[in-house]
C-alpha positions in Angstrom: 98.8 131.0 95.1 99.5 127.8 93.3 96.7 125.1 94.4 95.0 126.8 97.9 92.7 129.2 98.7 93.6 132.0 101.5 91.8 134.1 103.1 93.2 137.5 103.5 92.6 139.7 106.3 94.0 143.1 107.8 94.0 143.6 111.6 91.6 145.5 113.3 90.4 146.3 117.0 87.3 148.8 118.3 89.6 151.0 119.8 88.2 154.9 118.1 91.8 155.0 116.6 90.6 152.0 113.8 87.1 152.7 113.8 87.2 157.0 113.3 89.6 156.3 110.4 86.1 154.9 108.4 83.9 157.3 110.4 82.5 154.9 112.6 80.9 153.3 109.5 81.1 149.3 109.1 80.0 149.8 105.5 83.1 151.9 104.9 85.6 149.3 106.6 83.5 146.6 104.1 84.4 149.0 100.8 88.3 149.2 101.9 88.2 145.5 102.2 86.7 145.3 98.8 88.9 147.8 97.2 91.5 145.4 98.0 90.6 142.2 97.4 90.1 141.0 101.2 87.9 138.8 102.6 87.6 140.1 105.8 89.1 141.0 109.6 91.3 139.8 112.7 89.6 141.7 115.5 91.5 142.5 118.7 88.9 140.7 121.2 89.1 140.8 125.4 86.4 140.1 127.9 84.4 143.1 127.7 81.3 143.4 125.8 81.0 143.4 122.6 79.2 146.1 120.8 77.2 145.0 117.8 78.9 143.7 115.0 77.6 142.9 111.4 78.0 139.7 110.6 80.3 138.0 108.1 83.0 140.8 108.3 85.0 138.6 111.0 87.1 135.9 110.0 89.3 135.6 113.2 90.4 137.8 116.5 93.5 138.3 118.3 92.7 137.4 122.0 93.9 139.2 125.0 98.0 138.8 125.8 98.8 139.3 129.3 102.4 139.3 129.0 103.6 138.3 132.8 101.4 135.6 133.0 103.6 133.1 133.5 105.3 134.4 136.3 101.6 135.0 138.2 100.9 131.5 136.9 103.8 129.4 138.6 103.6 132.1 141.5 100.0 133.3 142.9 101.8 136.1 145.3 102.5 137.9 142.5 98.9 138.9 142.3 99.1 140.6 146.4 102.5 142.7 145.0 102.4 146.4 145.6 101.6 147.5 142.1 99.2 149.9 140.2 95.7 147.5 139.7 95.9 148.8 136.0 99.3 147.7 135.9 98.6 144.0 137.6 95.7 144.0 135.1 97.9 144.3 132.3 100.7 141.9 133.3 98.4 138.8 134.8 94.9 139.3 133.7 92.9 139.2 136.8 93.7 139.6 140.1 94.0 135.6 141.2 94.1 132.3 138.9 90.5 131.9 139.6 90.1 135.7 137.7 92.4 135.1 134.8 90.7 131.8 133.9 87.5 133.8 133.9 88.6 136.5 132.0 89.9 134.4 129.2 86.7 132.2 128.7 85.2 135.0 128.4 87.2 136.4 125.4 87.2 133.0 124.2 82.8 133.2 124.6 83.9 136.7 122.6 84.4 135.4 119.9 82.4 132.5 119.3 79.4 135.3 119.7 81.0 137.0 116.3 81.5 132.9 115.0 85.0 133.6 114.2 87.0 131.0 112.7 90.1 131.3 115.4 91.4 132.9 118.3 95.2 133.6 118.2 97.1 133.3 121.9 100.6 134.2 122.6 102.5 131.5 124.1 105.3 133.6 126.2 106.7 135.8 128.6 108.5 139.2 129.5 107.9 142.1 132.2 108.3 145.9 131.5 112.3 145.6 132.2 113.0 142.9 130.0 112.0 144.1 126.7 115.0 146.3 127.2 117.5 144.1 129.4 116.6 140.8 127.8 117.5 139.0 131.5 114.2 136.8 131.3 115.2 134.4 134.1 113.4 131.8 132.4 113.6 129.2 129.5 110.7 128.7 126.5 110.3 125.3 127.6 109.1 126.8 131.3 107.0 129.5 129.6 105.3 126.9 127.5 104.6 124.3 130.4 102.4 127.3 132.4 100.9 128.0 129.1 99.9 124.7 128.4 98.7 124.2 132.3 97.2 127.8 131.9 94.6 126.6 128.9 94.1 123.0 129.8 92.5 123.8 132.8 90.8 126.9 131.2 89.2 125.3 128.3 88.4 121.9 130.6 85.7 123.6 131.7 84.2 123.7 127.9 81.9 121.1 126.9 84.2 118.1 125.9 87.1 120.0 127.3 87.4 121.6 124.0 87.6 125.5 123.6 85.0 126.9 121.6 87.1 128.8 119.1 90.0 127.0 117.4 93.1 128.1 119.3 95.9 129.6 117.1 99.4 130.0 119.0 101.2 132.4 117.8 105.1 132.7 118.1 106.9 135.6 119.6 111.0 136.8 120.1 110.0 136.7 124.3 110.7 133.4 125.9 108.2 130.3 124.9 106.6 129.6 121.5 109.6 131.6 119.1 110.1 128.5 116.7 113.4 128.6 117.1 114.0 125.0 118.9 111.9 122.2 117.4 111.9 119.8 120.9 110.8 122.9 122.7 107.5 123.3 120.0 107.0 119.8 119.8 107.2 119.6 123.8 104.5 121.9 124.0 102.2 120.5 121.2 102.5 116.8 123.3 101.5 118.9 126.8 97.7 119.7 125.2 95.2 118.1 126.6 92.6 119.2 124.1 92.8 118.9 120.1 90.7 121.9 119.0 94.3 124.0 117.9 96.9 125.2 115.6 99.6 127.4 114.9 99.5 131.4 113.8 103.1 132.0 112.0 104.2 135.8 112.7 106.7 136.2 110.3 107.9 139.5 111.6 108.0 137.6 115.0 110.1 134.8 113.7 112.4 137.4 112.2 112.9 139.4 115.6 114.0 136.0 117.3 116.5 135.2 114.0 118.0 138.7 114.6 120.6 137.9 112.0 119.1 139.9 108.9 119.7 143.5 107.2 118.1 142.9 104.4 114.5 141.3 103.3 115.9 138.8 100.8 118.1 137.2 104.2 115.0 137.4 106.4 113.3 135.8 103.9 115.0 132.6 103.5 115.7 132.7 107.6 112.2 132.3 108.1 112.2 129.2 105.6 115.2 128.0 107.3 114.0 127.6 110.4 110.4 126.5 109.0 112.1 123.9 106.9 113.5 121.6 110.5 110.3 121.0 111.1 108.2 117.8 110.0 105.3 118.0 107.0 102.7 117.1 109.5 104.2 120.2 112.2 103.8 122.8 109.1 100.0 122.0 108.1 99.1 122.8 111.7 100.3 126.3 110.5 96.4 127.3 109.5 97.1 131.2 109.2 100.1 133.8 108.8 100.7 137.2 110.3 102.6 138.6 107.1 104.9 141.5 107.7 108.6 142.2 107.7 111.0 143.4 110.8 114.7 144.2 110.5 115.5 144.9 114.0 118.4 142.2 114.7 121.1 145.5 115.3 118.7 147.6 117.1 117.6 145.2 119.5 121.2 144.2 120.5 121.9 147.7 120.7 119.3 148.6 123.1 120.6 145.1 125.4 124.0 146.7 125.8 122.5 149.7 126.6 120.0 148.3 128.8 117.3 150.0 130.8 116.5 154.4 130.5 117.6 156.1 133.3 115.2 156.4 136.0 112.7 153.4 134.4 111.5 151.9 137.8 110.7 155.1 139.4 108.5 156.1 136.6 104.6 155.5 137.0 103.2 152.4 134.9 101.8 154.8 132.5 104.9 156.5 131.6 106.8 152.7 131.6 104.5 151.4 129.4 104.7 154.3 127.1 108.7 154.0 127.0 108.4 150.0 126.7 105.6 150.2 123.5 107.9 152.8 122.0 111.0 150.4 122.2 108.9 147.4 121.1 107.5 149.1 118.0 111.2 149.6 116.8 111.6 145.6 117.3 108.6 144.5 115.9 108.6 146.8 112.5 105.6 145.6 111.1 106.9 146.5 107.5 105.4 145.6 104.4 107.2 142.9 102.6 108.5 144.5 98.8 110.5 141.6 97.5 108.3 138.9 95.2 110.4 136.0 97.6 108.0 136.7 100.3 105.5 134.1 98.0 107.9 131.4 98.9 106.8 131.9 102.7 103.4 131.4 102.1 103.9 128.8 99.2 105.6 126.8 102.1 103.0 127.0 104.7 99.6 127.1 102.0 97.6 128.4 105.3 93.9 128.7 105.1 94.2 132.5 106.5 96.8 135.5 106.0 96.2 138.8 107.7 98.0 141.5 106.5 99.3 142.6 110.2 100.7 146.5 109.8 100.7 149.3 113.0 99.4 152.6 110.7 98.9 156.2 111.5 96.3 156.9 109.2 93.5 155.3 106.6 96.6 156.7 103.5 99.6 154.5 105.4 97.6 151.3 105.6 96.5 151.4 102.1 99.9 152.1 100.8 101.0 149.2 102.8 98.5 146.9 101.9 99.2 148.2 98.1 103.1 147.3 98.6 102.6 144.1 100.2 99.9 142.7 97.9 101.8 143.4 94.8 105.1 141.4 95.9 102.5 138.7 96.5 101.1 138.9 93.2 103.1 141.3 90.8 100.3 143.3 90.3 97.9 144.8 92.0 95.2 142.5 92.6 91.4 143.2 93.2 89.1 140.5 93.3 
């Protein structure tokens, strides 16, 4: 990349699904990274304990994303609703502002204990229905005013009021941080109280929002589009990509007209959640990028870190995908 160094990552979490695939064997996930040319990983982090890690193998983690937040946020009766505790878990985080504050310093304390670089938070909102209705009831700037009152008062109680992991927000197609409107983003950059941030560009994300593209090449240049309304000093706060490609613009207005599956609220949370992760893995394709374009993208951001971000089956899938996606970087395939 012409005149910056990146860091190159793949996503990873300690759930036996990613760790069997190298038989439970750091030294095995450290030979795949080498066999590719990466540097390192983005682990999936919550508040649990950690198990031991070797260090040096962790560049950044993903922190927890408890996707009805906001509405538990603006609303504390949401947390005494007649609901499965998993379920309330899931959506808000904790069972009272009080628990959710909690839970998050303590993924934050996470990963500081593995010294990762960054922490990347998702900056919006949707319940179970509305990944399939797309009736939010809300606007991105009101998503990103809870979130910004959600980690100011979290990270105040840091020393210096300054979280101890450099906060990446990453954009998403829900309502909040999509990109899409600059005064909304910029609205939400002036309502931090604390400096210690910057962004996480999902690609595939930004895409999803676009929902105007067939074909790579468009979704390509929509991403710069939209990139390019924003001021020089906005796009180096852009320290790290999520690099993949999605092409779900038909599906996804598909699925709104049809809107929700017969019989969705009398189904347990289990069995919703099942249906709702199915749906979303259509929208969010996580698809290695083929075309040589996709350089422009990164040439126009120069961040300091890129994780390869794919959703795999097996060890074979994500190294084809890592294969296909490094050589429209490079042309070539390129080990280090």
């Amino acid at each position: 990349m012409g005149g910056f160094t990146i860091k190159e990552l793949i996503n990873f979490s300690l759930h036996e699904s990613d760790l069997s695939r190298f038989g439970n064997d750091w030294n095995n996930l450290y030979s795949f990274l080498h066999s590719h040319g990466l540097d390192g990983i983005e682990l999936f982090v919550d508040h649990s304990p950690l198990p031991d890690i070797p260090s040096g193998i962790v560049e950044g983690v993903h922190l927890p994303y408890w996707m009805g937040r906001h509405r538990a946020w603006i609303d504390e009766k949401a947390f005494n609703e007649d609901m499965d505790e998993n379920e309330k878990f899931f959506l808000f985080g904790g069972n009272d502002h009080k628990d959710v504050i909690r839970n998050f310093r303590n993924s934050l304390e996470n990963a500081t204990s593995i010294k990762a670089n960054y922490g990347v938070f998702h900056v919006a909102y949707v319940e179970l229905d509305h990944v399939f209705t797309r009736n939010f009831g809300v606007s991105d700037i009101e998503v990103m005013n809870s979130s910004s009152d959600f980690l100011n008062e979290s990270v105040s109680q840091f020393p210096n009021g300054e979280p101890p992991v450099r906060l990446y927000f990453e954009n998403l197609w829900w309502p909040g941080l999509n990109l899409l409107d600059t005064v909304s983003t910029m609205h939400f950059i002036e309502s931090l109280e604390f400096d210690n941030w910057a962004f996480m560009l999902d690609t595939g994300h930004l895409m999803n929002a676009i929902m105007n593209c067939t074909d790579e090449k468009c979704a390509i240049d929509s991403v710069i589009e939209v990139l390019a309304r924003y001021p020089e000093d906005f796009i180096k706060k852009i320290e790290g990509i999520h690099f993949h490609c999605s092409l779900s613009g038909d599906y996804q207005m598909e699925v709104a007209r049809n809107g929700l599956p017969e019989g969705f609220y009398e189904l347990p949370f289990h069995e919703r959640l099942v249906n709702v992760m199915e749906h979303v893995s259509k929208i969010d394709q996580h698809m290695p990028f083929t075309l040589e374009e996709c350089r422009k993208i990164v040439d126009f951001v120069k961040p300091r870190f890129l994780t390869h971000e794919f959703v795999t089956d097996s060890l074979n899938e994500l190294d084809w995908k890592l294969r296909i996606q490094r050589r429209a970087l490079y042309g070539i395939d390129r080990q280090k």
